[in-house]
Structures are given as structure tokens and as C-alpha cells.
Backbone bond lengths (Angstrom), bond angles and torsions (degrees), N, CA, C in turn:
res aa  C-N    CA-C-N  psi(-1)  N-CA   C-N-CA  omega(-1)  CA-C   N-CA-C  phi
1 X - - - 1.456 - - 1.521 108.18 -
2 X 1.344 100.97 142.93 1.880 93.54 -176.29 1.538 102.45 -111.54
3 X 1.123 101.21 142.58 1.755 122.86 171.62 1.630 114.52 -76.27
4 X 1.119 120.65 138.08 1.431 134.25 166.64 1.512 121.48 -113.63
5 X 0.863 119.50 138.90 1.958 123.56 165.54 0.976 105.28 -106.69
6 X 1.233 125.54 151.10 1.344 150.57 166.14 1.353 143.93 171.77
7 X 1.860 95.71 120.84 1.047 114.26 -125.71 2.249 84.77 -90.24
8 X 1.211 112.00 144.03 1.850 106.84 164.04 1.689 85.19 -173.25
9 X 1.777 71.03 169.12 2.137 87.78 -178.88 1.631 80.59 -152.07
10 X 1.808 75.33 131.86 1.551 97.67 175.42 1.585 120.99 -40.22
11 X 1.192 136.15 160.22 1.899 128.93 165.66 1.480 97.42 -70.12
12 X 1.241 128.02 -27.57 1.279 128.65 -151.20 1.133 118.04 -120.71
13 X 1.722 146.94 156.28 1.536 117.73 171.69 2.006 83.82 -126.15
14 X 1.490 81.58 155.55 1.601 105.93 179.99 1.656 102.52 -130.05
15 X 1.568 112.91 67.28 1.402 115.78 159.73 1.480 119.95 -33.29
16 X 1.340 123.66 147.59 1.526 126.30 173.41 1.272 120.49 -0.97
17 X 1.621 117.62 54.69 1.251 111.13 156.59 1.563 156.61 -15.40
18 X 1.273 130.53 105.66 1.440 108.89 -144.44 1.943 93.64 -159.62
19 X 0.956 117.92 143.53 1.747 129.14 172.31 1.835 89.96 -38.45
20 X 1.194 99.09 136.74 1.331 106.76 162.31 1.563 118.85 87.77
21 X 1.885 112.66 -19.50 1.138 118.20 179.19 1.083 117.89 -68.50
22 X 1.751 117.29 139.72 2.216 129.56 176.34 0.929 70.27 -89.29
23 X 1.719 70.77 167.18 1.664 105.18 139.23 1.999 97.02 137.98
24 X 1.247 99.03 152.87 1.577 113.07 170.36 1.787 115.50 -44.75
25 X 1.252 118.90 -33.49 1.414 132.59 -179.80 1.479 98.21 -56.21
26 X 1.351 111.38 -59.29 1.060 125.28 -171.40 1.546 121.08 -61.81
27 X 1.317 114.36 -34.18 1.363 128.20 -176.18 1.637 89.78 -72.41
28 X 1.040 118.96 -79.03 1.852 114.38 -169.35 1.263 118.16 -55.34
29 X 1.139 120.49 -3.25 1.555 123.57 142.98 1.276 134.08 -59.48
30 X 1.532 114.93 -54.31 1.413 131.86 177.14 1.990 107.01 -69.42
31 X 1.694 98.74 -36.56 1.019 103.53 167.70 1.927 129.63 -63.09
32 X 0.992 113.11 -34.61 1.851 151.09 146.80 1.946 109.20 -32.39
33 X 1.745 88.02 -59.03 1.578 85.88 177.81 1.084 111.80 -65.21
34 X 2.073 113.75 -58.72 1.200 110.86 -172.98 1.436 131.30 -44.94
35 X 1.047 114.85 -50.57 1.408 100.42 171.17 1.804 121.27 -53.57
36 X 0.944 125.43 -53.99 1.866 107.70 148.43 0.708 127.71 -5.59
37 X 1.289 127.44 -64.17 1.725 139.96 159.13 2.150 90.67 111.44
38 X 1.492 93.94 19.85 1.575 97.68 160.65 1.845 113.48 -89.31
39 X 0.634 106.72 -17.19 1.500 116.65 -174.99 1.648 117.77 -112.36
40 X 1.052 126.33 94.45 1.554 134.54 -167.30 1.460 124.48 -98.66
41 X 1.459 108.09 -0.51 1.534 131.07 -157.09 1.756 104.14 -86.80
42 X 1.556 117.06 163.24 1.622 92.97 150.40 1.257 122.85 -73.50
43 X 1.654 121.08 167.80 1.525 123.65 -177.71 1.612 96.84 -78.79
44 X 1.296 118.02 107.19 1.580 113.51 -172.37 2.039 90.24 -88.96
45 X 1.057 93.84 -54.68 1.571 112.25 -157.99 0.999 126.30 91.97
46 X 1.251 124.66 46.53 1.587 156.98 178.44 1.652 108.77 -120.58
47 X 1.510 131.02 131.56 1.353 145.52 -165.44 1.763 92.76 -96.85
48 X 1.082 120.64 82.89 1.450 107.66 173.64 1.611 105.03 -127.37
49 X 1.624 113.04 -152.98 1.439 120.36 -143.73 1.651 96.19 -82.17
50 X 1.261 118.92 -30.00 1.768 135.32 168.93 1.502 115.14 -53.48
51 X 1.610 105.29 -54.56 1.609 100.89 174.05 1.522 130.01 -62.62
52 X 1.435 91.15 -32.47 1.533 117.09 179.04 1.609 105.88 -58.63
53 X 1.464 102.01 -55.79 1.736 108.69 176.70 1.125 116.99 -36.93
54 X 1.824 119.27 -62.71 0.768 157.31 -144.75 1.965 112.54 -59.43
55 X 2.015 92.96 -63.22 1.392 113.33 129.97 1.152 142.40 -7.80
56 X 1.454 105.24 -87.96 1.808 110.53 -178.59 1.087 93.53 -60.78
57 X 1.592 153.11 -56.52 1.152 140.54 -163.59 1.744 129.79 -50.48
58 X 1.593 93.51 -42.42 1.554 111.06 172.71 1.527 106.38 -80.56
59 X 1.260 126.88 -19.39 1.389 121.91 132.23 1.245 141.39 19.79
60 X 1.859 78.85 -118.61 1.577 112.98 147.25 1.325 138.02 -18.76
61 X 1.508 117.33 -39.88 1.114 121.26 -114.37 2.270 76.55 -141.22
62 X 1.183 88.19 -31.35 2.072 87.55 152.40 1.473 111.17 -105.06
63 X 0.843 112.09 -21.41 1.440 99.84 156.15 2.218 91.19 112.95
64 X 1.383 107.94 10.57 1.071 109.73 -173.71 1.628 127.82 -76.10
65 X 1.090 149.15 129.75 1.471 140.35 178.18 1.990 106.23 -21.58
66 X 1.531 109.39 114.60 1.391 106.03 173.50 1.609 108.54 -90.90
67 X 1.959 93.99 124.55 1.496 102.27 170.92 1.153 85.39 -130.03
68 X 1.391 162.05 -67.35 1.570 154.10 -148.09 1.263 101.25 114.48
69 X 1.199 117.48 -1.55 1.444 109.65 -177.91 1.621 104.63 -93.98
70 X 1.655 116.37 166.82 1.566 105.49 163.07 1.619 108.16 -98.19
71 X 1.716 111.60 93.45 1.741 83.13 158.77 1.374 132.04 -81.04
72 X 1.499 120.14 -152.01 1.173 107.84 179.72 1.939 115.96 -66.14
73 X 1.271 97.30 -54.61 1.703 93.12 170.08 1.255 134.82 -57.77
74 X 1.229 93.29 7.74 2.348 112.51 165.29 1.455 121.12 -103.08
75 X 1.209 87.25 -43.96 2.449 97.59 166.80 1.161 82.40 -68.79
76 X 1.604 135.98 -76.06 1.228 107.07 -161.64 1.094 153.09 -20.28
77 X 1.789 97.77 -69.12 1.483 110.53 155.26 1.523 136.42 -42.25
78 X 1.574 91.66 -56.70 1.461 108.34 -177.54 1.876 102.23 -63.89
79 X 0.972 129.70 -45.84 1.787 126.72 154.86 1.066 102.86 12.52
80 X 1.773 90.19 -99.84 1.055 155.42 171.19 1.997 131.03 -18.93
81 X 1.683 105.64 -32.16 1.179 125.91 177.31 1.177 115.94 -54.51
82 X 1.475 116.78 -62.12 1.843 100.13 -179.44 1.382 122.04 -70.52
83 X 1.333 127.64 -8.65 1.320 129.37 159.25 1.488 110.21 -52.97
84 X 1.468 105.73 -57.01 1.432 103.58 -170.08 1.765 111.00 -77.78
85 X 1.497 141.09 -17.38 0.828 140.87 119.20 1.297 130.14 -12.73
86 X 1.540 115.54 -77.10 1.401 103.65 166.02 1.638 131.70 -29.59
87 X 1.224 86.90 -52.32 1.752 112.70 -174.17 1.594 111.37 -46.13
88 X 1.489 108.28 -54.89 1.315 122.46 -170.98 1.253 115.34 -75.55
């Protein structure tokens, strides 16, 4: 199996993520989903049970370990989506 590096930093930071957490981080996230068309809500910028959904689903849906959280290999992706959109 071959190994890759690669090196990126999110546009955005999502300090200690947690139910209930603001903030702008949060908004370009929900904003991130929405365009997916996983996320249907307004962009409040609030971390609640919708974003979370929203999440595990886009998940799923790379095929990535579902926690609801964004780690790095979920911004990534999620980044990353309308590029690969475009593409396709």
C-alpha cells in the first residue's frame, strides 16, 4: 500500500467544536454543506443536531469514518467538493 503526505490548512478554524458552538467557523461550514445540498437549514452559525446530520451524512457519502464531527479529512473533502464537482 502506498503512503501519501499532504500538507493543507483549513480557510477556516473550528476551535473545540461542541453542540451549541457560534461563530463564523461555523457558518462556512453549514455554508460548505449547503451547497451539497446535505444541509437545507438557514446558515445560523450555531453547531447543533442539523449540522451534525448534515455531517455524518457527507460522511457517508465519502465513504469516511461517521462521527458528525468535521475532522481534518471532512474540511478536506468538504473544501474540496466543488472542485471535484466542477470536474465531473
Amino acid at each position: 500500500k502506498e503512503t501519501y503526505l499532504l500538507f493543507w490548512k483549513p480557510p477556516f478554524l473550528l476551535p473545540s467544536l461542541h453542540f451549541g458552538r457560534r461563530g463564523a467557523g461555523v457558518a462556512r461550514l453549514q455554508e460548505l454543506l449547503k451547497e451539497t445540498g446535505l444541509y437545507a437549514e438557514a446558515v445560523d452559525g450555531i453547531f447543533g443536531g442539523k449540522t451534525w446530520k448534515a455531517i455524518l451524512a457527507f460522511q457517508a457519502s465519502m465513504g469516511l469514518p461517521k462521527t458528525g464531527f468535521p475532522d481534518p479529512a471532512t474540511l478536506f473533502l468538504l473544501c474540496h467538493s466543488e472542485e471535484r464537482n466542477a470536474v465531473s
